[in-house]
N, C-alpha and C positions, 0 to 999 in steps of 0.2 A: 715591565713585562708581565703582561697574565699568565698564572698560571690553571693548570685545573687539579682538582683538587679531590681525591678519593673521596667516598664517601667516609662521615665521621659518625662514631658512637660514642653517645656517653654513657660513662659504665659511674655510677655513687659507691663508693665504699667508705660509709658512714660511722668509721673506727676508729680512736684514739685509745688503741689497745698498746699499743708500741710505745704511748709518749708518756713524758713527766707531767704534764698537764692536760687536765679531763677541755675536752670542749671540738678538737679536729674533727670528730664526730657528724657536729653541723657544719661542717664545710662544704661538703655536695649541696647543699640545698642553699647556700649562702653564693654559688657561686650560679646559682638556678635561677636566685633571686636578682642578682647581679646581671642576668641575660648575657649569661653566654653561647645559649643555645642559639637565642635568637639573632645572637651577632653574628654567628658564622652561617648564618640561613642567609642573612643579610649581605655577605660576601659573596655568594653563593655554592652554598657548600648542604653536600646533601644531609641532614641530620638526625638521627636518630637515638634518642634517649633510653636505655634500655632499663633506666630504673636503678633503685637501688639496691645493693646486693646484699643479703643476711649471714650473718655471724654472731659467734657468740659475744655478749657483752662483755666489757671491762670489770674484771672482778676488783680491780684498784687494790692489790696486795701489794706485801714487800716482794726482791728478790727472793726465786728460788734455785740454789746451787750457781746463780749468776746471772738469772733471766727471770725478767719479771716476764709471767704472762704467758710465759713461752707455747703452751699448746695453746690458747686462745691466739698467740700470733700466727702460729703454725694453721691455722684454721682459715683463718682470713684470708692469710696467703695464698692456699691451694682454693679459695673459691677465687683468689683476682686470677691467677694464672689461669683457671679452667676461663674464665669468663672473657680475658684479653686474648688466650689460645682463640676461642670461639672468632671473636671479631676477625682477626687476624684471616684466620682460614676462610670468612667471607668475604676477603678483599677489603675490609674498613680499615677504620685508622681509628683504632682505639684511644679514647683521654680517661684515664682514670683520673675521677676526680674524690679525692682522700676529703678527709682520713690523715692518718699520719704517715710518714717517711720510711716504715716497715715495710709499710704496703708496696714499695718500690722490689724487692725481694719478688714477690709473686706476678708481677706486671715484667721484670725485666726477665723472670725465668723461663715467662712463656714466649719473648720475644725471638729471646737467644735459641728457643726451640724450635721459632719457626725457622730466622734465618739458616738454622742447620737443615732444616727441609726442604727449602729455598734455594739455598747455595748462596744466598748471600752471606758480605760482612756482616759486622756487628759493630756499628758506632754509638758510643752512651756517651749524652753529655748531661753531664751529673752538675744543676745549677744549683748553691748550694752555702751557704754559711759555713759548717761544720764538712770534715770529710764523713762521717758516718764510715769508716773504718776500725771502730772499737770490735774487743771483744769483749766476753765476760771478766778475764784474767785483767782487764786493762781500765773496765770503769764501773767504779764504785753502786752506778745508780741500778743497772739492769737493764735500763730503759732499751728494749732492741732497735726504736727507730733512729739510734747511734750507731746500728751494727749490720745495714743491708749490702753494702756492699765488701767487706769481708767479707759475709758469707754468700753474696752471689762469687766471689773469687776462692771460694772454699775454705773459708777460715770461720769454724762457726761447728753449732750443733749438728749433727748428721739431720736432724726433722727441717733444719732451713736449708744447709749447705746441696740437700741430698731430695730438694722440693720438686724437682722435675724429672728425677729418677738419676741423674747421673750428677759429678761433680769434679770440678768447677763449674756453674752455670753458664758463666765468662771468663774472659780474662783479663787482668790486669791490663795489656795492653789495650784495651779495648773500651778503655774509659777515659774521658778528658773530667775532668773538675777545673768547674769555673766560679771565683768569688770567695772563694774560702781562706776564712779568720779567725776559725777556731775550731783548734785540734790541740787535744790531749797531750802530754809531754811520751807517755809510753806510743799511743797512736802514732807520734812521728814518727817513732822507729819501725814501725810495722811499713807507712806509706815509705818509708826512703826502702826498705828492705825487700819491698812486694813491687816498688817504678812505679806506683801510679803517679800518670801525670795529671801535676795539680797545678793551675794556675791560681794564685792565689792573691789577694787585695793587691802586697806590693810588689807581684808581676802586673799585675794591671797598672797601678798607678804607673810604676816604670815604663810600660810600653804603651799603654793607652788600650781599649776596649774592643778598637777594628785591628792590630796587631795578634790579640789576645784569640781571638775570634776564629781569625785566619791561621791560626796554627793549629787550633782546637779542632779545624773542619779539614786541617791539612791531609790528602788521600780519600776524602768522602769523594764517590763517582756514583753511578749508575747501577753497580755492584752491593750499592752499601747500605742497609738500613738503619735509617738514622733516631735515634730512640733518645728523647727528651724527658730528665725526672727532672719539672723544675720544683722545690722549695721555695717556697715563697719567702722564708729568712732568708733568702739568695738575696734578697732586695734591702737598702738601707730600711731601719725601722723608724727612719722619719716620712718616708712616703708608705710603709708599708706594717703598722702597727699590730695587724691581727695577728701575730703568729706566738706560739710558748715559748720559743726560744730566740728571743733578738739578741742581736751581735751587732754591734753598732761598727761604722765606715765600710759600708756595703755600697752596690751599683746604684747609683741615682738613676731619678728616670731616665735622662736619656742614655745613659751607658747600654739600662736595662732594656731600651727597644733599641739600641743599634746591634746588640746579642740574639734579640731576636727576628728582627729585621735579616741581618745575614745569613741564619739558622732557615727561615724563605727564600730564600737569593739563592741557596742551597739546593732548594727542591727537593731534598731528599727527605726529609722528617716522615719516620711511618708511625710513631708511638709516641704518645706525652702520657705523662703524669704532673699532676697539679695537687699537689699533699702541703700540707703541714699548717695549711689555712684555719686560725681558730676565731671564728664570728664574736666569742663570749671577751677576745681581748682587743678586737677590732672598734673602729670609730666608726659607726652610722653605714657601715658594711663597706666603706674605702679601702681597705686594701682588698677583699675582692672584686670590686669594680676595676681597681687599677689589674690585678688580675687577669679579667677579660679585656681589659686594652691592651696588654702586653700580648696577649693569647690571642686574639686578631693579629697582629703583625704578623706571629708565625705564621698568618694562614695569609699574608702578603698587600697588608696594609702598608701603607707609607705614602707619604706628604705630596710624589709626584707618580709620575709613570719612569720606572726607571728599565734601562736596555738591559 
């Protein structure tokens, strides 16, 4: 089935301010490099690259009071939200392309803002190794791109919690987690105590990928917009190498495009992020090429013409 397909902007947010490992930073330009622009030109999809967007640098310090970084995160943030708000109120369909996994905080806060403008839902499907549900009280490192979606659900500093003027951003219901196999022993307690739903490696192996899928999209309609953070640690780190944090017994390829093959079938996707890609730990720039083949499907590649 064709579909057609809003116009797309690509937004660069060239920071690895959020993460334990220097390098996320060239990920925009690594996923540039990979021709993703040119791939969805090639589907045909209207495209527009808006460049990369400026922040302060990574000062690479310890923890302070429990957060590395925190106003340099806090910075970043409000220029992805001012910059994804923008697309959004043009009718695009923003891809932030990271950067690290922080970066999701200011990309989903300005989502959550439109669909309240909107009257739409708010569907997040959060693809993902780690739940990134920590707080400060809960992990040793600081690291915040452990800590976005707490504090899009109001569990966090007031300068993240409190990034779009009001708080909770979202809500707990309002998020599905797909792939996730590693989380913190305190973090369990927070995700069993807050319901977010997580499907995680051995709900997938138990039920298989198109089950997993279909419960994750279950209620998306017409109504809904549907907002994709994927992490690329979402993916096994044997097809997918370039990232700082691998977690090994992740989605193989094909898991990984029948998650997003249906995520198309959907029709609904109004917002992606693509974080956590680091070029400096990658082979010969393959996991961002795999990448942009996965990020084609969403946009409704697949093997046949299907009804």
């Amino acid at each position: 089935m064709s579909q057609t397909h809003p116009p797309v902007s690509l937004i660069g947010a060239p920071t690895d301010v959020g993460a334990g490992h220097r390098g996320a930073r060239m990920g925009p330009e690594a996923l540039r490099i990979a021709g993703l622009g040119e791939a969805l030109v090639a589907r045909g999809v209207d495209v527009r690259d808006v460049g990369n967007l400026d922040g302060p640098r990574n000062p690479w310090q310890k923890p302070v009071a429990g957060y590395r970084h925190l106003a340099e995160v806090v910075a970043w943030n409000r220029v992805v939200m001012d910059a994804v708000g923008a697309e959004l109120r043009n009718g695009r369909l923003p891809i932030l392309l990271g950067g690290d996994h922080c970066l999701g905080l200011g990309s989903i806060t300005a989502v959550a803002r439109h669909c309240r403008e909107q009257g739409k839902r708010l569907r997040v499907l959060w693809l993902d190794a780690h739940a990134d549900f920590n707080t400060s009280r809960v992990t040793p490192s600081g690291n915040i791109h452990g800590m976005p979606v707490a504090c899009l659900c109001g569990i966090g500093p007031d300068e993240l919690t409190r990034l779009g003027g009001d708080a909770p951003a979202m809500q707990p219901w309002e998020i599905r987690q797909i792939g996730i196999r590693s989380v913190d022993p305190e973090e369990k307690r927070l995700i069993k105590q807050h319901g977010i739903d997580v499907y995680d490696m051995r709900y997938i192996d138990e039920n298989g990928m198109k089950r997993t899928m279909e419960a994750a999209l279950e209620g998306v309609d017409a109504d809904t917009h549907l907002h994709v953070s994927f992490d690329v640690d979402f993916l096994d780190p044997s097809i997918a190498p370039g990232v700082g944090t691998t977690v090994p017994g992740g989605p193989n390829y094909r898991e990984a495009q029948l998650v997003m093959e249906m995520i198309a079938d959907s029709g609904r996707m109004g917002s992606l992020d693509i974080v956590e890609l680091n070029p400096i730990l990658d082979k010969r720039n393959r996991t961002a090429k795999l990448a942009v083949d996965l990020v084609e499907s969403l946009f409704g590649k697949s093997t046949l013409m299907r009804d």
